[in-house]
N, C-alpha and C positions, 0 to 999 in steps of 0.2 A: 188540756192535760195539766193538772196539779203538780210542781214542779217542786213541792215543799210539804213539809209536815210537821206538825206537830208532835211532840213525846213528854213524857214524865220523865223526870228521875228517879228511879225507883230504887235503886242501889243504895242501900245504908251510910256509904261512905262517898257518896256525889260522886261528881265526875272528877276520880284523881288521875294520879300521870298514867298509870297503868289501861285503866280504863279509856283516855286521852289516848293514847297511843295505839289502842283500837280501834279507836274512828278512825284517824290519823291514817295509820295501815288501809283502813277500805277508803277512805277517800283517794291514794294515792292511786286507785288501782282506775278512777274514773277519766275517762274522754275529757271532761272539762270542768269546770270548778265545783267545787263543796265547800257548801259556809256552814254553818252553826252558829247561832243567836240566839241573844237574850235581853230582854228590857231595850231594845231598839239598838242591840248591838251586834255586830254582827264577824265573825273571823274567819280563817281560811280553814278548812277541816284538817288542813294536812299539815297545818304546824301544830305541833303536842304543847308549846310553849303556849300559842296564841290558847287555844282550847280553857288550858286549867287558867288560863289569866281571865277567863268569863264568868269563874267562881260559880259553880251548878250545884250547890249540896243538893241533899234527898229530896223531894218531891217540887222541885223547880220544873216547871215548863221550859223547854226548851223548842228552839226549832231547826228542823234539817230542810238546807234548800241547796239544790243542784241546778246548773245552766245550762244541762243539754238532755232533750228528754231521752236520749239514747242510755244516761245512767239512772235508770230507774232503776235497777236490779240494787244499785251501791245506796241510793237514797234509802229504799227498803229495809237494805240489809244493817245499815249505822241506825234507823227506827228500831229492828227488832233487836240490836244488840243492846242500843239502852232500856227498853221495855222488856229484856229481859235482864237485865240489874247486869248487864257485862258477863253473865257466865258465872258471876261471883254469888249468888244467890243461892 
């Protein structure tokens, strides 16, 4: 089982604090940990600070990886919020 994914940034204005604090929110809601990474970095989903310090403007790759396949639904769901530009599109 695939534990991680890959996403775009698709959102005009990257990943800011607001957007950040939507991952933040559905990471807090998982079993066990949530990272997000970039360029071989990698931070805790659930801090909003750590997030916007990965610097994600518009169309960066990023990637979502969780350590318990039981939060597959939260992996998912932080995929479709930034492939959907945050709601803000």
């Amino acid at each position: 089982m695939k534990l991680n994914r890959k996403v775009v940034i698709s959102n005009e204005l990257g990943l800011h604090a607001r957007a950040a604090a939507k991952i933040a929110k559905l990471a807090e809601e998982a079993r066990s940990n949530v990272y997000i990474g970039k360029d071989g970095e990698e931070v805790d989903a659930t801090s909003l600070l750590d997030i916007i310090a990965l610097y994600c403007p518009c169309g960066v790759e990023i990637a979502v990886r969780i350590t318990d396949p039981g939060d597959m639904k939260i992996l998912n769901d932080i995929a479709r919020l930034i492939e959907t530009g945050f709601g803000e599109m």
